[in-house]
MITIDREN-462337 format. One line per 10 residues: for each residue x, y, z of C-alpha. Coordinates in Angstrom, 2 decimals, decimal comma, m for minus. Layout:
X/Y/Z; ... $
***
This chain:
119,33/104,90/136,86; 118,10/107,82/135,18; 118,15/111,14/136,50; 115,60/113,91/136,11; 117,78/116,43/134,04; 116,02/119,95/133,48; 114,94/120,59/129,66; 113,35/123,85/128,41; 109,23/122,90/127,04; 108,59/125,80/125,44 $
108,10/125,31/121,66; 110,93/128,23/120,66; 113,30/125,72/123,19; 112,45/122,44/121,42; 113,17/124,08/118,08; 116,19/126,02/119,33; 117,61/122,58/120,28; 116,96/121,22/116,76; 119,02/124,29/115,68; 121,74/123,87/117,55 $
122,24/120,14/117,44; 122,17/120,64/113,71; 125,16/122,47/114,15; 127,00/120,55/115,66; 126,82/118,23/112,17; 125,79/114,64/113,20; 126,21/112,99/110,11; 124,89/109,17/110,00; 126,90/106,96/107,98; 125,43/103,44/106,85 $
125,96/100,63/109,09; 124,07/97,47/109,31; 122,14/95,25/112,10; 120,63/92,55/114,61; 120,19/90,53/117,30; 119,78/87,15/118,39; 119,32/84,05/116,10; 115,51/82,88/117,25; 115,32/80,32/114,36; 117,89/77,71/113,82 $
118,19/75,27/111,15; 117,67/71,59/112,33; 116,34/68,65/111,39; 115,79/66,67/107,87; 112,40/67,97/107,99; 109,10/66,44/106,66; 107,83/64,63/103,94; 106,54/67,40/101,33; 103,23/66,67/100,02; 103,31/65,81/95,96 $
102,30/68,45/93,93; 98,76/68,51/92,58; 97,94/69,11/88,73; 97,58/72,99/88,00; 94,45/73,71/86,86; 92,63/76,95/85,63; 90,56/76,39/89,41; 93,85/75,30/91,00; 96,79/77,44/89,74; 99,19/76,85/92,80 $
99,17/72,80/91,86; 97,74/71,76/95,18; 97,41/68,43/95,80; 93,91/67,87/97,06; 94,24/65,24/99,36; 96,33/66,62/101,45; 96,40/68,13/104,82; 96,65/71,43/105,42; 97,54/72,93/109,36; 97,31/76,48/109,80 $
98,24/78,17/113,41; 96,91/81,98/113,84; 97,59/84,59/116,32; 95,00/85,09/118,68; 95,00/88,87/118,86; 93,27/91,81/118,05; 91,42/90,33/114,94; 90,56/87,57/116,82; 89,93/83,83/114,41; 86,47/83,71/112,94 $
87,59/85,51/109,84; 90,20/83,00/109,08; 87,77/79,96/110,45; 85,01/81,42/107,58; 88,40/81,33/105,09; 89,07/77,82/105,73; 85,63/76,70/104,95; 86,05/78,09/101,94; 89,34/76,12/101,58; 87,80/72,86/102,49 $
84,70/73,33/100,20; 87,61/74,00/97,32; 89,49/71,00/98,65; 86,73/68,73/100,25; 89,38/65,38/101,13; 91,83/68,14/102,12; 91,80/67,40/106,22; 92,59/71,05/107,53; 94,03/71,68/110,97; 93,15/75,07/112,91 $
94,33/76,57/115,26; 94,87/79,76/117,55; 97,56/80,56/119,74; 99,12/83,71/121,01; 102,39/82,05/121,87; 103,94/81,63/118,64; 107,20/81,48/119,14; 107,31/78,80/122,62; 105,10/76,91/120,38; 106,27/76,67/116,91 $
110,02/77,50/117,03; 110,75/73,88/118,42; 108,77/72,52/115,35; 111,03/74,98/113,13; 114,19/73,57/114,51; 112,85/69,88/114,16; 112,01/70,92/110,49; 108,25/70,11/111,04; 106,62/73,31/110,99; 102,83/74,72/109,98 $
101,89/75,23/106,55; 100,31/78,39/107,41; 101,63/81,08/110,15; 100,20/84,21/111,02; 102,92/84,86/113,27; 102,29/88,24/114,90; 101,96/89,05/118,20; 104,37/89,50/121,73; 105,59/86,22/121,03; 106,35/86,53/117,34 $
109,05/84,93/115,76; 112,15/87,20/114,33; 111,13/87,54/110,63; 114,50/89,09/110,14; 116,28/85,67/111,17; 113,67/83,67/109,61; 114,53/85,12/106,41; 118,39/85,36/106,92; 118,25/81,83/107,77; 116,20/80,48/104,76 $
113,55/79,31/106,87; 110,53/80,91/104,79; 109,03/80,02/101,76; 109,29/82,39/98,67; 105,82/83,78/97,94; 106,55/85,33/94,49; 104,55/82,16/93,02; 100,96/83,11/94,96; 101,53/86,86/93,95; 101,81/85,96/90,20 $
99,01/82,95/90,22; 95,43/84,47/89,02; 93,78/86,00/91,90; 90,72/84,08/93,17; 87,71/86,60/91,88; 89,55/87,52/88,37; 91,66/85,11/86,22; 92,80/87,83/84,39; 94,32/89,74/87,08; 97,58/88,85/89,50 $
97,34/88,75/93,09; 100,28/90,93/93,06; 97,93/93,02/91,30; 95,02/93,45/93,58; 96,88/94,58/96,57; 97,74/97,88/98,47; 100,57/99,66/98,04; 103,55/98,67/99,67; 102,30/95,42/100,47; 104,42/93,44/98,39 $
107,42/95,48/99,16; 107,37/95,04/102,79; 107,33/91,59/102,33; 110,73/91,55/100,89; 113,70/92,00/102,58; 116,56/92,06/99,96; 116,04/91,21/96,42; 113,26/90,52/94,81; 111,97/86,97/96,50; 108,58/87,75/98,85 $
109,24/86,23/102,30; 105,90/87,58/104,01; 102,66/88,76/103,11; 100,78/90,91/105,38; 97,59/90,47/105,78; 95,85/93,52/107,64; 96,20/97,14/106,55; 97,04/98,88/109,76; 96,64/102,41/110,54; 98,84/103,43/113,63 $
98,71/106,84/115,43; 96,90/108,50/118,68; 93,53/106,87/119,30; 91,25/109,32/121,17; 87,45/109,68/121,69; 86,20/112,54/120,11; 83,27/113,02/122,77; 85,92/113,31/125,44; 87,59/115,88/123,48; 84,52/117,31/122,36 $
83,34/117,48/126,19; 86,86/119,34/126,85; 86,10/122,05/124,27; 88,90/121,40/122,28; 90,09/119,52/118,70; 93,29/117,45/118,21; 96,16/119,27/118,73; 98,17/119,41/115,97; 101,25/121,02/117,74; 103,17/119,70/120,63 $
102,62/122,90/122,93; 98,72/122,95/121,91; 99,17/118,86/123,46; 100,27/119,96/126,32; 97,84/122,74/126,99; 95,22/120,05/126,37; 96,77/117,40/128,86; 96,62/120,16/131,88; 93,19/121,18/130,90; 92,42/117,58/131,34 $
94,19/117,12/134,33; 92,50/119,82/136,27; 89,09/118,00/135,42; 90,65/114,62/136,63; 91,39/113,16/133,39; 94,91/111,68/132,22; 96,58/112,80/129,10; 98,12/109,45/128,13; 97,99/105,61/128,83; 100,13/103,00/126,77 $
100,59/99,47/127,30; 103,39/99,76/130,13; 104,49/96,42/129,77; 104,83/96,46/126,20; 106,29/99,47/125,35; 107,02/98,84/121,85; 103,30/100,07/121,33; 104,90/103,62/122,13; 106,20/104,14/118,63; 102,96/103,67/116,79 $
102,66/107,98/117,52; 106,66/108,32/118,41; 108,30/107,31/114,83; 105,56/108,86/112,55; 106,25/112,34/114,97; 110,12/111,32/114,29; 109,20/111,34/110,61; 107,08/114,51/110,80; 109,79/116,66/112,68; 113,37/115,32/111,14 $
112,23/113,67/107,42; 111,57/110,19/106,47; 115,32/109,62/105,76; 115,39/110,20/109,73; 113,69/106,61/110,32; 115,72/105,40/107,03; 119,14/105,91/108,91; 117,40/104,10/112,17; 116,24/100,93/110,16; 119,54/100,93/108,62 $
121,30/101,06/111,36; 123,24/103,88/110,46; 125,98/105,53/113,34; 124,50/107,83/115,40; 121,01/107,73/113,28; 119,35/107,87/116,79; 121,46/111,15/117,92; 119,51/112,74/115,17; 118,37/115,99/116,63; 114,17/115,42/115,46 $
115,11/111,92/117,74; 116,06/114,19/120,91; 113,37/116,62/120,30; 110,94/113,94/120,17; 112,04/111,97/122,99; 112,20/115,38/125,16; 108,26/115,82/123,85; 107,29/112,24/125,40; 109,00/112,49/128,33; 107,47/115,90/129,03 $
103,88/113,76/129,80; 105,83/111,94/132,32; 107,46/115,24/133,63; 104,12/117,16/133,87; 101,93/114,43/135,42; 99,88/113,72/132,00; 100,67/110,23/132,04; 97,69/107,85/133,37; 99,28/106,86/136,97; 100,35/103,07/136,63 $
100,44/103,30/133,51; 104,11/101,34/132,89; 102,41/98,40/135,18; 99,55/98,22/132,19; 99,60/95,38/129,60; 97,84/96,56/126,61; 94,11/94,97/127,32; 94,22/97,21/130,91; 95,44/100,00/129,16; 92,95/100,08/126,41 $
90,40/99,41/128,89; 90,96/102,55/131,09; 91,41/104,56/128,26; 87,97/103,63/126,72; 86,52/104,10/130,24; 87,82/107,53/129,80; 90,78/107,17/132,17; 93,13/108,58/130,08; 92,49/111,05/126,27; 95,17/109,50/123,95 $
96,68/105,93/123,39; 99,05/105,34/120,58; 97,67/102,17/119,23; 96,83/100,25/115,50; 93,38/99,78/113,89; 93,28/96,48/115,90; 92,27/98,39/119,19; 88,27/99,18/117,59; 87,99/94,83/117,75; 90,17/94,09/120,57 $
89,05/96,73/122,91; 84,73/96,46/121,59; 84,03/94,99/124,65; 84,50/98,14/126,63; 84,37/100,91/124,05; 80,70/102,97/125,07; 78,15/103,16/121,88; 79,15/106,81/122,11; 82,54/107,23/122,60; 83,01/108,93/118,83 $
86,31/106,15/118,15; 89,04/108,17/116,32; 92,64/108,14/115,48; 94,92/111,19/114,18; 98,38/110,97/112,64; 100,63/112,53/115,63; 101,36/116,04/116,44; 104,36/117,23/115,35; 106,46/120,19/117,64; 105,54/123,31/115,24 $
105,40/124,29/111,41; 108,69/124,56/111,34; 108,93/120,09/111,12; 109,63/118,60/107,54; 106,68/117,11/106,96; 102,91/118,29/107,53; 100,58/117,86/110,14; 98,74/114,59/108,83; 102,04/112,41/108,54; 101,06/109,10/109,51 $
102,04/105,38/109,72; 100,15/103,23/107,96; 100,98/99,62/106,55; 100,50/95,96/106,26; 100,40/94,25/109,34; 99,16/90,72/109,85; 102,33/89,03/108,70; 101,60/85,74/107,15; 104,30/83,19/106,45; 104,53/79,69/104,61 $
107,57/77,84/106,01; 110,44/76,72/103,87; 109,82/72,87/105,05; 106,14/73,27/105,31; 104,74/69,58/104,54; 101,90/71,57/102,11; 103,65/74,51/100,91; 101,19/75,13/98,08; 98,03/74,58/100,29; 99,30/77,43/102,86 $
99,70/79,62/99,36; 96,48/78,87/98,23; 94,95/79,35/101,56; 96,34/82,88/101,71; 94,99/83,49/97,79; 91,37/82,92/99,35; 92,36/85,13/102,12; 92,78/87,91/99,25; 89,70/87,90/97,79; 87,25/90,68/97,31 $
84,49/88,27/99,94; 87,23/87,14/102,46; 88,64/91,06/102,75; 85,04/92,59/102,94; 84,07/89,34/105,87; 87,90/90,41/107,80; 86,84/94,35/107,63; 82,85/94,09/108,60; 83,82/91,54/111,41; 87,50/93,03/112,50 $
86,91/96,91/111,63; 89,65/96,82/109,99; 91,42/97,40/106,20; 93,22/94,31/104,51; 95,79/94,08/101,80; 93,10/93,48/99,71; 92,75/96,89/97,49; 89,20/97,66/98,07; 86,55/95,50/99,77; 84,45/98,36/101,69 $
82,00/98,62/98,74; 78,54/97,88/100,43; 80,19/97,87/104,38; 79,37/100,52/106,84; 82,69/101,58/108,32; 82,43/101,39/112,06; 83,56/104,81/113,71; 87,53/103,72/114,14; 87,72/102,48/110,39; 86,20/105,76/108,92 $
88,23/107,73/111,20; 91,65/105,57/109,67; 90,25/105,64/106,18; 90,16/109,91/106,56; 93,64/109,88/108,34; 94,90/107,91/105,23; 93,29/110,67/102,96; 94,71/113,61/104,83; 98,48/112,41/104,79; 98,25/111,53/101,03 $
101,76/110,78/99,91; 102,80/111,77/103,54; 102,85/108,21/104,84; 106,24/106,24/106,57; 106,64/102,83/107,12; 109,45/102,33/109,82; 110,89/99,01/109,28; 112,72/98,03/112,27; 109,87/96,23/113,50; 109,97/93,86/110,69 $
113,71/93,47/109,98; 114,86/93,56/114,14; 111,95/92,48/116,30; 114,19/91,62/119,27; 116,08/94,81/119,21; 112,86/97,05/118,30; 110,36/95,16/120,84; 113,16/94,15/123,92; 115,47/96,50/123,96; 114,23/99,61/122,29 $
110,71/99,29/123,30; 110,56/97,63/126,78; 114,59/98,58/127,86; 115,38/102,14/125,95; 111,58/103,74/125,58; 109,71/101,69/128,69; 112,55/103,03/131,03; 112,05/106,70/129,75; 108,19/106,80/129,80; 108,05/105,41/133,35 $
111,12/108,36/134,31; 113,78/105,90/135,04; 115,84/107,70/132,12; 116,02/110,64/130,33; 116,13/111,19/126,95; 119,19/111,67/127,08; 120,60/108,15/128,86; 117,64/106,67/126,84; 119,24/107,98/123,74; 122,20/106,98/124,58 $
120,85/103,36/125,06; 119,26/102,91/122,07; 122,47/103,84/120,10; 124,22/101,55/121,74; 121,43/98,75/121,36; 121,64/99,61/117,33; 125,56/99,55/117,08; 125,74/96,41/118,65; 123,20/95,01/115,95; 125,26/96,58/113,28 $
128,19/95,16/114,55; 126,55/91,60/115,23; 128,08/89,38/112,05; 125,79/85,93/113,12; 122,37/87,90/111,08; 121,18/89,57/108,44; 121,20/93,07/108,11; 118,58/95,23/105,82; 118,49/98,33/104,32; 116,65/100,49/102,14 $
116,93/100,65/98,67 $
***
């Protein structure tokens, strides 16, 4: 499948095509969207712990005696922050008996308990194996968190939770209305992760256009050097740099209409030029050679051993990848290039949001405990322990005061800066996982990158992937407000 149909590179051809397919007046019209039905209701559940007295020290109500169990992904950010967090929690709670642990497959292990009504208290539930939030929610399997984000935040009784917080944070963990299904714990940066010696050793800066890209990936070629790896088995990693480039060339209300699920929305002409830019690596060589047999640890790792120049990535890679990152490597990330200064947005436009997703269950035996665990998560000593241990930002407004930012995190913190305002939050990730990770990541994008479709069939694809969600009456579609 997937044939290797000739397209123009120049950047007067990419644009040309945005002109034209303008032209021919693809108007999206709102539609709606998803997939398969991961969480099921089932059983009576469990026996829900009786409320504690609220207190000025205890403004959830939780009932001190009893047990709190808290499962983590195992990822990037690895556990000790959240081990440190639960001492705190026990020290708060001392004949609380907590259970920890650390898992990185969420989904094999707790949906069962979900469907037997006997889940965690506590869920980070990220990672390959995460649970569809979008069901979850649809399926009233979460707990509201609207009571945490209004209790007194740990450090300051005078201030909300709600109130100490990022931007966006609480807004991404709502899907429609006002209840807050999710709270996300990390602040993630995603974009192209480089090392600036390489580049530096290249005689050349970020390229901030798509042809400049290009010129850089052949200069790097003829010295023996890739211009891309990606985690090939896990594709969905691709549009960490893909939808903020969407964004940059077509408009934010270009990855509106694709989280909606809008007709057409992924015939958008900034989608084809975009698509025709990727698979241009492929086309020219620039793509590290084995690249789609890569999981994400062996592509990180041959990028850092300077393999390959770019990786589209989150902030996560400085931890997970520390192991094999030289002292010296000069750890960076940029927002993406765009095609030319002729794209809606400027160069800078980046994708940067909570990440982390956290989740008390709707028939969670200790409801208020996994609340109150998350509270101490969100204060000013927890976020500064998660960002000098993980290198990365939290929810958490603030808590760098007094840290010095490892080379990755100051690099994110001055790609945040540059875009200003210019920041996009692609939802489809949170609302669809199954359609964004399976079938647009590993089946649409995965196929494309590794040349066994072209932008065009992998267009084509994708559509169809997204109108069948639309169409799918047995979930919950989103949209934006």
């Amino acid at each position: 499948m997937g044939s290797t149909a000739h397209h123009r590179a120049e950047g007067v051809g990419r644009r040309d095509l945005i002109k034209r397919s303008a032209a021919l007046g693809l108007i999206a019209t709102p539609g709606m969207g998803l997939l398969s039905a991961c969480a099921s209701s089932g059983g009576d559940g469990q026996d829900k712990a009786e409320q504690g007295k609220k207190t000025a020290k205890n403004p959830l109500g939780v009932n001190d005696t009893a047990g709190l169990e808290f499962v983590l992904f195992d990822g990037g950010f690895g556990k000790e922050y959240a081990e440190d967090a639960v001492k705190i929690y026990e020290h708060d709670f001392p004949k609380a008996k907590v259970k920890f642990a650390a898992t990185q497959k969420i989904q094999s292990t707790l949906q069962p308990r979900f469907n037997q009504g006997t889940p965690p208290d506590l869920i980070d539930n990220s990672g390959a194996e995460q649970m569809d939030m979008g069901v979850l929610v649809g399926k009233n399997q979460l707990t509201d968190l609207t009571a945490l984000l209004d209790a007194p935040s740990y450090d300051d009784p005078g201030k909300k939770v709600r109130d100490t917080l990022r931007p966006g944070i609480v807004e991404m963990g709502q899907f429609d209305g006002d209840p807050v299904w999710i709270l996300y714990y990390a602040y993630t940066v995603y974009g192209v992760w480089y090392s600036q010696k390489a580049l530096d050793s290249l005689d050349a800066a970020y390229p901030e256009t798509w042809d400049d890209m290009l010129a850089l990936c052949a200069k790097a070629k003829k010295k023996g050097i890739a211009g891309w790896t990606y985690a090939g088995k896990y594709p969905y990693y691709i549009p960490f740099s893909l939808y903020p480039m969407i964004g940059k060339v077509g408009g934010r209300e270009v990855l509106d209409a694709i989280d909606n699920l809008e007709p057409n929305a992924w015939k958008h002409p900034a989608v084809k030029a975009c698509f025709d830019a990727y698979y241009e690596l492929y086309k020219k060589g620039y793509i590290l050679q084995g690249t789609p047999g890569l999981d994400h640890i062996q592509s990180q790792t041959a990028w850092a051993k300077g393999k390959a120049l770019f990786l589209p990535n989150g902030s996560w890679v400085e931890n997970e990848s520390a192991n094999v990152i030289p002292p010296d490597f000069g750890l960076a990330v940029s927002a993406p290039s765009g095609l030319d200064t002729s794209d809606k947005l400027p160069f800078g436009t980046i994708w940067a949001s909570g990440g982390e997703p956290f989740i008390v269950p709707a028939k969670a035996k200790n409801a208020e405990g996994g609340m109150e665990q998350l509270r101490i998560m969100l204060s000013e000593a927890s976020s500064k322990n998660f960002t000098a241990k993980v290198k990365s930002l939290t929810a958490f407004n603030g808590g760098t005061s007094g840290i010095t930012l490892t080379p990755g995190l100051k690099s994110g913190v001055a790609a945040l800066e540059k875009a200003g305002s210019n920041v996009v939050n692609p939802r489809l990730q949170d609302w669809y996982v199954q359609l964004q990770k399976e079938k647009i990541g590993v089946s649409g994008l995965g196929e494309m990158m590794a040349g066994r479709l072209t932008p065009a069939e992998a267009i084509k694809k994708i559509q169809a992937f997204a109108d069948e969600a639309a169409k799918d009456s047995s979930i919950k579609h989103y949209k934006h407000q």
